[in-house]
C-alpha positions in Angstrom: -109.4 -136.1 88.1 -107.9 -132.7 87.3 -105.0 -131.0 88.3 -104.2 -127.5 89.4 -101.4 -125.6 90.6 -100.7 -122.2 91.6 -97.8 -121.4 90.7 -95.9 -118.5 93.3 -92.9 -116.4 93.5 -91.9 -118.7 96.3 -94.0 -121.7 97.0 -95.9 -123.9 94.3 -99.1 -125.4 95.3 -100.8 -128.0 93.6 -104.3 -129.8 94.1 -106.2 -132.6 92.9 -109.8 -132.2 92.1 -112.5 -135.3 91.5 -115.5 -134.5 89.2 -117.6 -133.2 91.5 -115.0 -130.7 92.8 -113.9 -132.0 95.7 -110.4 -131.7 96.3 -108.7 -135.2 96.9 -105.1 -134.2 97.1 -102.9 -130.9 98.6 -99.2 -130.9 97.5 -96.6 -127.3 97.7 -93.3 -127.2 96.9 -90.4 -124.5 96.6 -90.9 -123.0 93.3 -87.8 -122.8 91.3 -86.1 -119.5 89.9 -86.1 -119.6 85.8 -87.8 -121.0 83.1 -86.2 -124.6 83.0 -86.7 -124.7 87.3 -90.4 -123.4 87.1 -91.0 -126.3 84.6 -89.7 -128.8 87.2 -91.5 -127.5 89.6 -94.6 -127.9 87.5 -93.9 -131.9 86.6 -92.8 -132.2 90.1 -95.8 -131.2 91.7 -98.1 -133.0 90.0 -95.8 -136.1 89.8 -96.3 -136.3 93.5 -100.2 -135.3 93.0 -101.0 -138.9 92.8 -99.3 -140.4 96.1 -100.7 -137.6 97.9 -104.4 -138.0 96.4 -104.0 -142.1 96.6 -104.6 -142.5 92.9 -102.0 -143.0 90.4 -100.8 -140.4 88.0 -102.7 -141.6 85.1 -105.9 -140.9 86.8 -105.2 -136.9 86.0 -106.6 -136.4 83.2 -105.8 -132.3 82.9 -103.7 -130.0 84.6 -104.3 -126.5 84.8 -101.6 -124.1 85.4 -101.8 -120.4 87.3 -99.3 -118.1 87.0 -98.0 -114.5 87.4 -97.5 -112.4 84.6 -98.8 -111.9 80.9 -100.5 -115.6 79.8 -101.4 -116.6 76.0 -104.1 -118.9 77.2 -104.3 -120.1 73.4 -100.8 -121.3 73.2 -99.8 -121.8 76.9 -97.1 -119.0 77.0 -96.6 -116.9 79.5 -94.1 -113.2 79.3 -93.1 -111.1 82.1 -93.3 -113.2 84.7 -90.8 -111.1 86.6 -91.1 -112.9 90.3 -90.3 -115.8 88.4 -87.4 -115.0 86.3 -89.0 -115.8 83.2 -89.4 -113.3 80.7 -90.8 -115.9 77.7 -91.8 -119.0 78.1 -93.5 -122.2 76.0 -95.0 -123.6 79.4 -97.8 -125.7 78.1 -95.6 -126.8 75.4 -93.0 -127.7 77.6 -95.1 -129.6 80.4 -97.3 -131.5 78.3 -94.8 -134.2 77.2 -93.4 -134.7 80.6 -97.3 -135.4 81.9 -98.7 -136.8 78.9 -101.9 -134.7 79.6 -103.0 -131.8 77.8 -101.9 -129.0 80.0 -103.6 -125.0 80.4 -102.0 -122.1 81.4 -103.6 -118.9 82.9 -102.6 -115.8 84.7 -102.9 -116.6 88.6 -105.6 -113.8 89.2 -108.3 -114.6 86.9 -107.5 -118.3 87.7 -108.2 -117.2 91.4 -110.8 -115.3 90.3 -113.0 -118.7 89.0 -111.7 -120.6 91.9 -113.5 -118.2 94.1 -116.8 -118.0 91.9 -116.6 -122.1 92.7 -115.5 -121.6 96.6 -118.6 -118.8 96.4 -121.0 -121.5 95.7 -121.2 -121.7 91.9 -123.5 -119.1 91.2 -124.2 -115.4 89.7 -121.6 -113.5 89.6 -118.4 -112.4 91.2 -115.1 -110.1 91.1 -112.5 -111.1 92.6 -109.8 -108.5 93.9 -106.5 -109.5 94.7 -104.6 -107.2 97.2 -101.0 -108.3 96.5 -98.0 -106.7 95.3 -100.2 -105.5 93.4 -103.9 -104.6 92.7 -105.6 -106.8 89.9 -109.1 -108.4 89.7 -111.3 -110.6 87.9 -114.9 -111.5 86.9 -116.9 -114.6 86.6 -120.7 -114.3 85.4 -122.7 -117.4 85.5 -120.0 -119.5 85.5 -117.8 -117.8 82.5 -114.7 -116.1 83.1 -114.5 -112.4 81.9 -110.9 -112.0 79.8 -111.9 -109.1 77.5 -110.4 -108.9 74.1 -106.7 -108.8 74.8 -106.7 -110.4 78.0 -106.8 -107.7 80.4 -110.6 -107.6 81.7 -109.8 -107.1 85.6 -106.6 -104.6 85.5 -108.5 -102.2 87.8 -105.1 -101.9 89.7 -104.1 -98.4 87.8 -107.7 -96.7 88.1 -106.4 -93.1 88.9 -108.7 -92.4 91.5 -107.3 -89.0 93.0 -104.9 -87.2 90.4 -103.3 -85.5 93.1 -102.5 -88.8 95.1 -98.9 -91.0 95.2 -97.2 -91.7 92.3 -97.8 -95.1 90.7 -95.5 -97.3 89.2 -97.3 -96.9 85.9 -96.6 -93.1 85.7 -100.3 -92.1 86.8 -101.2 -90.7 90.5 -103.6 -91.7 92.6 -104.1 -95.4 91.4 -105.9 -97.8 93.3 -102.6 -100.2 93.3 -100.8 -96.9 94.5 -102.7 -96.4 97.3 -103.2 -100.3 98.3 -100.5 -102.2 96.8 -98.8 -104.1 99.3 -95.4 -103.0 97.2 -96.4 -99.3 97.2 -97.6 -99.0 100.9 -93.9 -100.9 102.1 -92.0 -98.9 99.8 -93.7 -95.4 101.6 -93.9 -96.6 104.6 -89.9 -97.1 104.6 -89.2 -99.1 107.0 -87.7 -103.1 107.4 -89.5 -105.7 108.7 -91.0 -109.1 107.6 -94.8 -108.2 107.1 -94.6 -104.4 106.4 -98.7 -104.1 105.8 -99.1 -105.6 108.9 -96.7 -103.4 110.9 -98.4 -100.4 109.1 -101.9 -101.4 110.6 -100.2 -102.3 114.2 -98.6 -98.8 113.9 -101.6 -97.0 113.5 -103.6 -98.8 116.2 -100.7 -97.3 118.5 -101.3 -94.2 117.2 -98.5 -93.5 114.1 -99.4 -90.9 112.3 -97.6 -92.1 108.9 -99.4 -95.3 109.5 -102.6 -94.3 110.0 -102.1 -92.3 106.9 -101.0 -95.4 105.0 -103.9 -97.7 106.6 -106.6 -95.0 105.7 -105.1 -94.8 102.2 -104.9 -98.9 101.9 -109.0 -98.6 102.9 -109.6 -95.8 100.7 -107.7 -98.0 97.5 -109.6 -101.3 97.9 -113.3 -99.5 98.6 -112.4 -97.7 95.5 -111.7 -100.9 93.9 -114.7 -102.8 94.9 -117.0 -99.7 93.3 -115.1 -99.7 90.0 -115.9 -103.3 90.2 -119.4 -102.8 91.0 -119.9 -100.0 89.1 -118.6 -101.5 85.9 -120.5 -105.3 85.9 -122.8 -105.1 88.8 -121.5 -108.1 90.1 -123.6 -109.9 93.3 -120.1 -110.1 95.4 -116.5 -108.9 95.7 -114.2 -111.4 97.3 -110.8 -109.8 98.2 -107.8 -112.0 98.2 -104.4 -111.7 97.8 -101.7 -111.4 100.9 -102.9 -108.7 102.2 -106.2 -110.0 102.4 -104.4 -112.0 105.1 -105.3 -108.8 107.7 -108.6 -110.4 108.1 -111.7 -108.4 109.5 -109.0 -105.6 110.4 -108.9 -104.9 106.7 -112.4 -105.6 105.8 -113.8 -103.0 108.7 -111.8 -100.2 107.4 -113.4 -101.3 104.3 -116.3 -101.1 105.1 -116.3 -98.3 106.8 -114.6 -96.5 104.2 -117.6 -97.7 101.5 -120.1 -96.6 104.3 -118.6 -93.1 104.6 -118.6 -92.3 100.8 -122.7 -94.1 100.7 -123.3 -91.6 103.4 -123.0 -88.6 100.9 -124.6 -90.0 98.0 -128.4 -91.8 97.9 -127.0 -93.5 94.1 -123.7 -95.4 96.3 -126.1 -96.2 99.4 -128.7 -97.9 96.8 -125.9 -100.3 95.4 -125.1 -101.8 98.8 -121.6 -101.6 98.7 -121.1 -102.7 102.7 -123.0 -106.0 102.1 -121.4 -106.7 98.4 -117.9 -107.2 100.0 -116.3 -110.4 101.8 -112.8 -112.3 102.3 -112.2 -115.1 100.6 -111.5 -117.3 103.6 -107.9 -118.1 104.6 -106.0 -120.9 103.3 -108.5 -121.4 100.3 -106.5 -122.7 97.7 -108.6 -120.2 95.1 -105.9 -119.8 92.3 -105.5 -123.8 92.2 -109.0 -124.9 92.2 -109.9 -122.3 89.5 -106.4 -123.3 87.4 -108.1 -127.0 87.4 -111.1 -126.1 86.3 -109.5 -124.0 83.3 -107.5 -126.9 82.7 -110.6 -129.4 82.3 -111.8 -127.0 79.9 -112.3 -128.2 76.0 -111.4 -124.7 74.9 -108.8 -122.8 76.3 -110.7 -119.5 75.9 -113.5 -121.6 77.7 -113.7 -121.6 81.5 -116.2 -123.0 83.6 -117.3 -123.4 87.6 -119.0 -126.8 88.2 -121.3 -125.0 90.1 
């Protein structure tokens, strides 16, 4: 049995998967704000993995361990995980002696990423985009996760793709996380409220014109994203995730629509297929878990593979 958590700004989820992938146990807790609490999240979690799966503790044998910001998958530290409060941190090395398993740490996206290769059905290849915050993907071919040599395979986020477009966090204009960011479109669109993406896409369907700007920007952002992706490994699917993902077949029509519109002027884009390449990753799939266990069951840390 393997473990795998997801571990989130504000909520902590943990499964427990059996060898043939199944998931056997759900658990989500409050995550805690700081190194020592996000630790105690961690042993907490899986502590309870065991009541909730009906199999006692000592039948997880690895736990693997997603996480936001900057991971050392060789020594289980992660840095700048800024919705965390942690700017350095010894995670593996200060979860394994509490579990007594060995323990692997990943960032959340690319652990998503081989969760949703696995949720895919196991086989050729996929990107996965995650529409956060943020913009940030990664790529699983046959199986094997794509890091690159210093760990950033994937940041497609700050892809200027129109120089004359917003100004990014990163300094650039025009980036794809500039244009679909859930933090850049709430911070232009200025206004309070609970689910600002969402209230930018019910604006525009009343007719807004500053939302229907924003909403044909968001579209423009993640089509531009899915052909960098494309474009760059050919994959056989793009599965976009993340919280904004959460708008559902609102978001992937304008998608698509916005990947049909760019085809429609170029023969090369319609021959790639763009439309049929992209889906949602369905709601509620516990992607950044299930692909955190399956990093965790891995003999190498570098190593990462989908039982499929």
């Amino acid at each position: 049995m393997e473990g795998g958590l997801d571990v989130g700004g504000t909520k902590t989820a943990a499964i427990a998967v059996d060898e043939s992938g199944h998931i056997r146990g759900r658990v989500r807790l409050a995550t805690g704000w700081g190194g020592d609490a996000v630790v105690q999240t961690i042993i907490a979690a899986v502590r309870s993995l065991g009541p909730e799966a009906g199999i006692g503790l000592d039948a997880i044998s690895s736990v693997g361990i997603g996480i936001p910001g900057q991971v050392d998958v060789r020594t289980g530290r992660v840095e700048h995980a800024v919705n965390l409060g942690v700017a350095s941190l010894e995670l593996a090395a200060a979860v394994e002696p509490a579990l007594g398993v060995r323990v692997r740490v990943e960032n959340d996206v690319k652990a998503a990423a081989l969760g949703a290769y696995e949720l895919h059905g196991g086989s050729g290849s996929v990107a996965y985009l995650n529409l956060g915050t943020g913009i940030a993907a990664g790529v699983v071919d046959g199986g094997v996760l794509s890091r690159g040599t210093r760990g950033t395979a994937g940041e497609v986020g700050h892809v200027s793709v129109d120089p004359n477009g917003p100004l990014c966090r990163c300094g650039q204009h025009g980036c794809i996380e500039a244009f679909a960011g859930g933090g850049s479109i709430e911070a232009r669109w200025g206004r309070p409220g609970a689910l600002p993406v969402r209230d930018v896409f019910d604006a525009a369907d009343a007719g807004d014109p500053r939302a229907i700007e924003l909403r044909a920007g968001l579209a423009y952002g993640v089509a531009a994203g899915v052909r960098v992706l494309v474009l760059t490994t050919d994959v056989d699917s793009v599965v976009l995730g993340g919280g904004v993902s959460a708008l559902g077949a609102r978001l992937l029509h304008d998608v698509r629509a916005e990947l049909a519109a760019s085809a429609a002027a170029s023969p090369f884009l319609r021959s790639l297929a763009l439309e049929e390449r992209v889906e949602l990753l369905p709601a509620g799939s516990p992607a950044a878990a299930l692909g955190a266990a399956l990093i965790g069951a891995a003999r190498d840390p570098e190593e990462a593979l989908a039982h499929g």
